[in-house]
N, C-alpha and C positions, 0 to 999 in steps of 0.2 A: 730739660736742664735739671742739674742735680739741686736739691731744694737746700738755701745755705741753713746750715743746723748752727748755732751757738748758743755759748752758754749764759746762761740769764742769770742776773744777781735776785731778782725777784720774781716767781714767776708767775702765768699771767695766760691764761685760758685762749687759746685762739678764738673762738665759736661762744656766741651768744647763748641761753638757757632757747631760745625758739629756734633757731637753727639745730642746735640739739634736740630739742623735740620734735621737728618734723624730721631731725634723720633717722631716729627710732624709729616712729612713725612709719614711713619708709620699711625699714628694715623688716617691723611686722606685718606690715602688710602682706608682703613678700615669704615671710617664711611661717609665721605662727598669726594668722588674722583675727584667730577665733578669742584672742588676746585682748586685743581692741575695742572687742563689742562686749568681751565677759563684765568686764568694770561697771558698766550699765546696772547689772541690776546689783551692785552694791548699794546704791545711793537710794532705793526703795525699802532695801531688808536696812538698812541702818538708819533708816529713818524712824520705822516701823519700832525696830529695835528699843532707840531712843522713849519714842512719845511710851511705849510699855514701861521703861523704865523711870521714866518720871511721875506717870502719873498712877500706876500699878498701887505704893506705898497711901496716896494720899484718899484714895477712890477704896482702897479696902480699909482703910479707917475711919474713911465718911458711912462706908456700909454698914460696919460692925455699929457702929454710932448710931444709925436712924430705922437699924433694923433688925427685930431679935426672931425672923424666923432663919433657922437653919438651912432649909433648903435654897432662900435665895441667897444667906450670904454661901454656901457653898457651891453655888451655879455661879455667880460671881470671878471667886477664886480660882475657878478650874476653867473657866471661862479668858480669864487674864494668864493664866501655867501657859494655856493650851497655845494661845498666839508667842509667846512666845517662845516654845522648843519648836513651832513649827517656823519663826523668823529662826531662831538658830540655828536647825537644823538646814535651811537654806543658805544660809550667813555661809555653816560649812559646804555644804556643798561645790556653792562660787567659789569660794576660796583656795576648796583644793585644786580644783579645776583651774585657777590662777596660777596656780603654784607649779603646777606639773607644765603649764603655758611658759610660764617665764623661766621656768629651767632649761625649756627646749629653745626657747629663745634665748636665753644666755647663751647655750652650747652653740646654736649658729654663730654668736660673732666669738667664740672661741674656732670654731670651722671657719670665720672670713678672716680673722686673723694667721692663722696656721696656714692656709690656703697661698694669703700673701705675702707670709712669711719666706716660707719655700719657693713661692717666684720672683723673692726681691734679687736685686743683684748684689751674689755675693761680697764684692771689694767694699759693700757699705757693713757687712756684719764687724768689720776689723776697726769701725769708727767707735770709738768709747758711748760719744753722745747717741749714736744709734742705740747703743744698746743700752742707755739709758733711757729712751722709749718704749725699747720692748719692753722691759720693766714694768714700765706703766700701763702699757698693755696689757701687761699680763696680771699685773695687779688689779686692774677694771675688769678681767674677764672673773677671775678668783673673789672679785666680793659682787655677790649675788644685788644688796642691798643700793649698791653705787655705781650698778652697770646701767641706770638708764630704761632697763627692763619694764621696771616700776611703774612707770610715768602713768600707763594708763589708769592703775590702781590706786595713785595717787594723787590722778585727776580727778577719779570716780568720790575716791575719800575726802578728797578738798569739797568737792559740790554736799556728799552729804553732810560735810562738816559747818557749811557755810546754814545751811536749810535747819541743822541743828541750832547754829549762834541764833538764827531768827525767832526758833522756837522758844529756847532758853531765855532768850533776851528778851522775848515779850512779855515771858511772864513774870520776869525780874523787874520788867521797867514798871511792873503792877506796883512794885516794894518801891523801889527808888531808881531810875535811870542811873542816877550817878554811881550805883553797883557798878553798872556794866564800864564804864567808864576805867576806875578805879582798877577794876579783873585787865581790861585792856593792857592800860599802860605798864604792871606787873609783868604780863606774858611777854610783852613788847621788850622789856629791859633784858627779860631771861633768853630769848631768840636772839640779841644782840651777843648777848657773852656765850652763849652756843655758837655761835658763826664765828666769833671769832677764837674761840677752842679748835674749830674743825680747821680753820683754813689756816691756824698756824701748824698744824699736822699734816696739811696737807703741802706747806710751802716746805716740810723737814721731811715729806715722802722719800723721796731720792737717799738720804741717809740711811734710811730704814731697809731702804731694798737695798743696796750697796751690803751690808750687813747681813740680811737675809740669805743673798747669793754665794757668801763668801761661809757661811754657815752651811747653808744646806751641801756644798760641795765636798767640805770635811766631813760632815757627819753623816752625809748618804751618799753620796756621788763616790769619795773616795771610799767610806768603811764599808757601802755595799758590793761594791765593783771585786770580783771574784777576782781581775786581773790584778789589783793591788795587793792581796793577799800577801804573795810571795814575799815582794817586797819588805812590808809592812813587817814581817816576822824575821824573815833574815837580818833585816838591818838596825833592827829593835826603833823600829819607828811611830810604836805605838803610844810611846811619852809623848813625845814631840806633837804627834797631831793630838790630841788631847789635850799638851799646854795650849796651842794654838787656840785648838775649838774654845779652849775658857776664856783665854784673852778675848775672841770675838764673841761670846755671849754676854763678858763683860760691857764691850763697847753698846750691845744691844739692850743691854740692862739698864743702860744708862741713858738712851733713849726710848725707851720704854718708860722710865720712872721722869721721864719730862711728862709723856704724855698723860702718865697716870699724875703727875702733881697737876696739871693742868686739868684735868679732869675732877679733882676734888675740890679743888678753888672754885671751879666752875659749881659743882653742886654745891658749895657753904655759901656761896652767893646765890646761886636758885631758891635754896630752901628758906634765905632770911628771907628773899622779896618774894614768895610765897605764904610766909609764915605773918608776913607786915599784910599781905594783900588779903587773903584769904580771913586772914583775924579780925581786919575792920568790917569785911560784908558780913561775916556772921557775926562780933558784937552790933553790930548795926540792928540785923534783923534777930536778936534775941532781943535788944533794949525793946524794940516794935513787941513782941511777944509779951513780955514784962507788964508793958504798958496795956495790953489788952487788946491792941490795934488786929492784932491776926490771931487768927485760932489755930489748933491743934492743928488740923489737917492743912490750912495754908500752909503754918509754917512745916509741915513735913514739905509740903511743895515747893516751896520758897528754899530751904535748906538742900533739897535736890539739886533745883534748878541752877542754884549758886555753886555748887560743887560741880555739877556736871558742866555749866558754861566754861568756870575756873579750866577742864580739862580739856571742852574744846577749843577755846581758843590757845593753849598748851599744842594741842593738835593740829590745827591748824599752821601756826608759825612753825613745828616740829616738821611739817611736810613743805612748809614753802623751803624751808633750810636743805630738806633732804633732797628737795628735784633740783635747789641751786648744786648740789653736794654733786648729783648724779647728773647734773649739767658739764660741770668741770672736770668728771671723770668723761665723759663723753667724748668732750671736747680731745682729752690726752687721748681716747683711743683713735680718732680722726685723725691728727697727727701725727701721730706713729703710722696709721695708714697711709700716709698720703707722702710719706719720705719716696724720694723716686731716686733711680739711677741716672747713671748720664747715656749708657749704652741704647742702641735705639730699638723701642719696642714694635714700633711700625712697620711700612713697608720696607724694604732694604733691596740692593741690589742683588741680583744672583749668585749665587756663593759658586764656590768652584766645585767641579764634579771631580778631578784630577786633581794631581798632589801639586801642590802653589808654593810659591816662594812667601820668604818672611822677612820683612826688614825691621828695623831697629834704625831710630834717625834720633840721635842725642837723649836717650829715655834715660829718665832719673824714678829710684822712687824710693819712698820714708813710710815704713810702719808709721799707722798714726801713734801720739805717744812712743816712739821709737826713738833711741839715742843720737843714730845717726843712719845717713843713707844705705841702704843695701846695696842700690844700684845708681851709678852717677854719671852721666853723658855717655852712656852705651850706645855705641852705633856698627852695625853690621846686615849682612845681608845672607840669607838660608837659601839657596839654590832650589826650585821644585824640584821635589824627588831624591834632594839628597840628604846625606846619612851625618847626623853631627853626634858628637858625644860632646857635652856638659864635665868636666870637670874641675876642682877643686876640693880645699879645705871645708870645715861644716862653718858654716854660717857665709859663705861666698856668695851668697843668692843664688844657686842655679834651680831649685824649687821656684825659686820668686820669678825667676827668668820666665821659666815655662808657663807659670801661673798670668801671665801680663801676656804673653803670646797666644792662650786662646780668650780671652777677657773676663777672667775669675778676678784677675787684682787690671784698675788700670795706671797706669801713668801719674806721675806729678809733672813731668816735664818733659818732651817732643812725645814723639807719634810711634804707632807699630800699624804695620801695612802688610795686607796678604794680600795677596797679588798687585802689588800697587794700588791698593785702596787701603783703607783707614778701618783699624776697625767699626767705628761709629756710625760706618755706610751700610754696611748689614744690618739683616735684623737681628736681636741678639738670641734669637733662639735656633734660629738658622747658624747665626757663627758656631754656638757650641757644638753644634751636629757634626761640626768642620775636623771635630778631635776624638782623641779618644785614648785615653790615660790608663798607665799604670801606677796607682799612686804610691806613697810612702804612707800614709794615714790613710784607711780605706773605713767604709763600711759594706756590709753585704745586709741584702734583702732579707725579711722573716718570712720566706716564702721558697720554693724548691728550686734546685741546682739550674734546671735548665731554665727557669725564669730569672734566675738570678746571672745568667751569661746572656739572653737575649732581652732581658730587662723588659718583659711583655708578658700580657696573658695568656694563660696555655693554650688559647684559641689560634693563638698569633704566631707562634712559635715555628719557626723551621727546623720541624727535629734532623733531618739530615744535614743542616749545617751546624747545629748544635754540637753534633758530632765530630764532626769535620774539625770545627774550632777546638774539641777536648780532646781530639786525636794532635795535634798541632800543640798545643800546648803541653802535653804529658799530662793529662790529667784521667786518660780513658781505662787503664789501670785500677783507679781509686773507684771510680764510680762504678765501674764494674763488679767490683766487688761488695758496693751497698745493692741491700734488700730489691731496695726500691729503683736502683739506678739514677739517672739526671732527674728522677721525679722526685727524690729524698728530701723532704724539709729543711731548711735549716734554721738553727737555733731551736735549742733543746726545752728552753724557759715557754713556749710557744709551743711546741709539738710532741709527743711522747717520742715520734718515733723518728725525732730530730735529731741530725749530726752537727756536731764543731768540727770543722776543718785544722789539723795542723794549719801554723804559718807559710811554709812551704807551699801548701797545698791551695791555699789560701791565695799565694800569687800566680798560682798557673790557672785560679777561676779567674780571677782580673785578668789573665792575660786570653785568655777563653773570651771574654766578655767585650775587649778589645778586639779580637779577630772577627767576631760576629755582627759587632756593628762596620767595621770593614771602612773609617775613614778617611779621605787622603789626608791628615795627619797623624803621627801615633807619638804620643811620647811616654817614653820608659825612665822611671824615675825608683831609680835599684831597683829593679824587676829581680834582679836574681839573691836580695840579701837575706832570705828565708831557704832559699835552695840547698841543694846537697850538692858538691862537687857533679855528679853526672846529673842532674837536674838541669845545674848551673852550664854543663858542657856544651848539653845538649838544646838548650833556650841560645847559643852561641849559634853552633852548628845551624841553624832551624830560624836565624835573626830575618840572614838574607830574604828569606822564603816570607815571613811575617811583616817586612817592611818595601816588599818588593812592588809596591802601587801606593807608595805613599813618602810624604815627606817626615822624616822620623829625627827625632831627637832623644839623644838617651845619655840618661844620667848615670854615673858611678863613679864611686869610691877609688876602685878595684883598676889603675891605670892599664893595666896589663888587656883587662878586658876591651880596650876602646881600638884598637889595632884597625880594627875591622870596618871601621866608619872613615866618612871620605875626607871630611877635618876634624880634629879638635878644639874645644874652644876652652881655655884655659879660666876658672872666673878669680881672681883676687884682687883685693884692694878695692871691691864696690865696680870695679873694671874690668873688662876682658884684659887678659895681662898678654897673651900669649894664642896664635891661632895658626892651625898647619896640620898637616897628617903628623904620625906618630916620630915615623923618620926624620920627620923635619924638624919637629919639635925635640927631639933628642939630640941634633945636629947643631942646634942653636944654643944647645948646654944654656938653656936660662931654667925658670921653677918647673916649668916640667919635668927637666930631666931631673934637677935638684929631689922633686916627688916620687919620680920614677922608681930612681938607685934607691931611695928609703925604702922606699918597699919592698923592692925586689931583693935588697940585702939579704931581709929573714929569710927569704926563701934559698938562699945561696946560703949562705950559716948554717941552713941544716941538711941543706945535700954534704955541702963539708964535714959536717959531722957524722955523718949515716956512714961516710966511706974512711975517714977514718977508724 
């Protein structure tokens, strides 16, 4: 069942901080282990670290103090250097070796996401709220620091942090206990107004990315994209995106200067109740000093101790906030994973090997956010094996039609049945095997001709029907005349010795790529609107022979061209308006013919005028 997504007034973590832990956990197990065990020996080198840095100052002023030969205060000294570039130089070591661990584990759940991205079922990418998760998705994979990665490093730093507090605090409780006390409640108040810094940013995330998408799309997606060029300069539309882009940097400025006034209110409140906290432990232990109570050397260690506890337990609460931080980012990316389709992934019944019939039983259906239906109590029936053309006006749905036929979009209301079963009785990977499209929006593979029409590895490949299909198509011409033949790369960003395909050319690989997978459905969705007149004659000529073992449906513009199919199906008004061969439909003088004559006019106007 498809999982119901709504939209929340406040929002609200699915997955607990331990449930998120152990799905990391999990995760590295699985892909980067050596993750898991590196944190280990943080909490010995930062131990080690520590006790050097506390008691280094106070031990080389007790030396200088009680002993004036040189050679042991400088065996001493180099004695305390020594342990400590060799803890650092391990400190680094681990470290990097974390670092290079948690990138590569980052990059996996950017590979588990991408992975299920492209096997989710399409009709869910056209949901707003979906892709308001991907967002977040992709937002937890892009911050290294709140993906979760962390956790073991920040379990490793919490233990050395905790073995620190005991160290520091036993020797502060030599001064006064109620130091530690005082340091507490301080860091406690400042952890509270941090967490709620972060989670009011995190509850305004969605605004941010909203902003971000609509940014990057003007100012890289459109001003890089070499196809927009033309445009862009002919039509003088470089003001225009430009005012745009400023407006939306604006709007991001202005969320951004929330974050940023939030964030300094948060530090003018950190630094009083550090500056209150911090000032009483050291007038405390300077009054102690004054009076005579501690000496020199205590009080360097007492004054260490006090500082250095002050930061870790700053430390501490700073890493309980960050694994909450990277809990609730967790959690977003689980949920975005776990959106499902309705179409079934399971076993399904056998699909047909022959070309099947297709029914329509009262189908309605509504872009989401959409103004109004495209498609509204549609019902008809496609004969196996026969020939339909799709016609209408633009925006008539007959794209949308096709698209709900093999189950790329499905339904809001009744059923669609191949061969008498429902699509939802399939498996959905099995249905799509069922088709095979010419689109109107294509993309091609960064990989060479003949992979990009048998859509396989070169291993896999049948080059004799490779052929077969670019002889069929009109395409064997062109390729014959690259270097390389069907092995020529494409896309030139990728390959030196890479071709771009004219448009034209471009639809007779798709239609290549269609013949070689060899479905019993095919549907042609203006196959010929990049064609040359004989291009176009001859994809005519050559229909019969291409859709001669299958149920075919094909879309155009171009009424003139649809003669040749065995009905018409007319789409206007969100309804089939009008359905019959071409004769019939002319015969019945309703929108078709009304479409027809418009068309055919021009072309009668200028024979009239050539012979005048």
């Amino acid at each position: 069942m498809e999982k119901a997504i709504q939209k929340e007034e406040k929002r609200k973590p699915k997955y607990g901080l331990l449930s998120c832990v152990g799905y990391i956990y999990r995760m590295l197990w699985q892909n980067e282990r050596k993750l898991v065990f590196a944190g280990v020996f943080i909490v010995p080198i930062s131990l080690a670290l520590s006790v050097l840095t506390l008691y280094t100052p106070s031990v080389m002023l007790s030396v200088l103090e009680k002993s004036d030969r040189f050679s042991q205060v400088a065996l001493v000294i180099i004695g305390l250097l020594l342990a400590q570039l060799l803890c650092s130089l391990s400190d680094n070591v681990v470290s990097t070796i974390i670092f290079y661990s948690e990138s590569y584990a980052l990059g996996s759940m950017g590979m588990l996401w991408r992975t299920y991205s492209r096997d989710r079922d399409r009709y869910l990418d056209y949901n707003p709220e979906v892709q308001k998760w991907n967002e977040r998705a992709l937002n937890v994979i892009k911050n290294n620091h709140t993906a979760g990665v962390q956790f073991p490093k920040d379990f490793s730093n919490m233990l050395s942090l905790i073995l620190k507090f005991l160290l520091f605090g036993t020797v502060i409780s030599l001064l006064h206990p109620v130091i530690i006390l005082l340091l507490a409640v301080g860091c406690a108040l400042n952890a509270v107004i941090g967490k709620r810094e972060w989670r009011k940013n995190w509850e305004e995330q969605d605004i941010r990315n909203d902003l971000d998408k609509k940014i990057n799309c003007i100012a890289w997606s459109v001003s890089q994209d070499l196809s927009y060029a033309k445009d862009i300069r002919l039509y003088g539309m470089k003001r225009f995106l430009h005012d745009r882009l400023m407006q939306l940097l604006d709007l991001s400025l202005v969320e951004q200067r929330k974050m940023e006034c939030r964030s300094i209110l948060t530090a003018l409140i950190n630094f009083f109740v550090v500056f209150i906290r911090d000032g009483a432990a050291y007038a405390f232990l300077i009054a102690e000093a004054v009076q005579g109570k501690v000496d020199a050397a205590s009080f360097v260690l007492y004054f260490s101790a006090i500082s250095s506890l002050s930061d870790v337990m700053g430390s501490i609460l700073e890493i309980i906030n960050k694994v909450s931080e990277g809990a609730i980012q967790v959690s977003d990316f689980r949920e975005a994973m776990e959106i499902e389709g309705r179409l079934n992934r399971g076993p399904g019944i056998p699909t047909p090997k022959e070309p099947f019939s297709i029914t329509f039983r009262n189908v309605s259906f509504q872009y989401p956010e959409g103004e109004k239906k495209v498609l509204e109590n549609i019902s008809f029936q496609i004969e196996a094996g026969e020939k339909i053309a799709l016609v209408g006006l633009n925006g008539a749905g007959k794209t949308t039609l096709t698209m709900l036929m093999c189950g790329i979009l499905l339904p809001d209301e009744g059923e669609i049945l191949l061969n008498g079963h429902s699509l939802y009785e399939y498996n959905r990977d099995e249905l799509y095997s069922l088709f095979g499209i010419v689109p109107q929006q294509f993309n091609l593979l960064p990989a060479s001709i003949a992979q990009n029409i048998a859509a396989a590895e070169e291993d896999a490949i049948d080059r004799e029907r490779v052929d077969y299909c670019m002889e069929l198509a009109g395409l064997t011409e062109k390729i014959a005349s690259l270097p390389k033949g069907a092995d020529t790369p494409l896309n030139r960003e990728l390959y030196e010795d890479g071709v771009e395909l004219s448009g034209g050319e471009t639809q007779k690989l798709l239609l290549a790529r269609l013949l070689y997978k060899d479905p019993p459905c095919i549907i042609l969705d203006e196959p010929t609107a990049a064609l040359d007149p004989i291009a176009e004659d001859r994809m005519y000529r050559s229909y019969h022979q291409i859709a001669a073992k299958a149920t075919s449906v094909f879309i155009s513009h171009r009424l003139a061209s649809t003669r040749f199919c065995d009905r018409i199906f007319l789409l206007n008004g969100a309804c089939i308006a009008e359905v019959g061969t071409h004769d019939e439909l002319m015969a019945a003088g309703g929108k078709y013919r009304e479409l027809f004559e418009l068309q055919s006019r021009y072309y009668k106007e200028g024979k009239k005028g050539e012979v005048e």
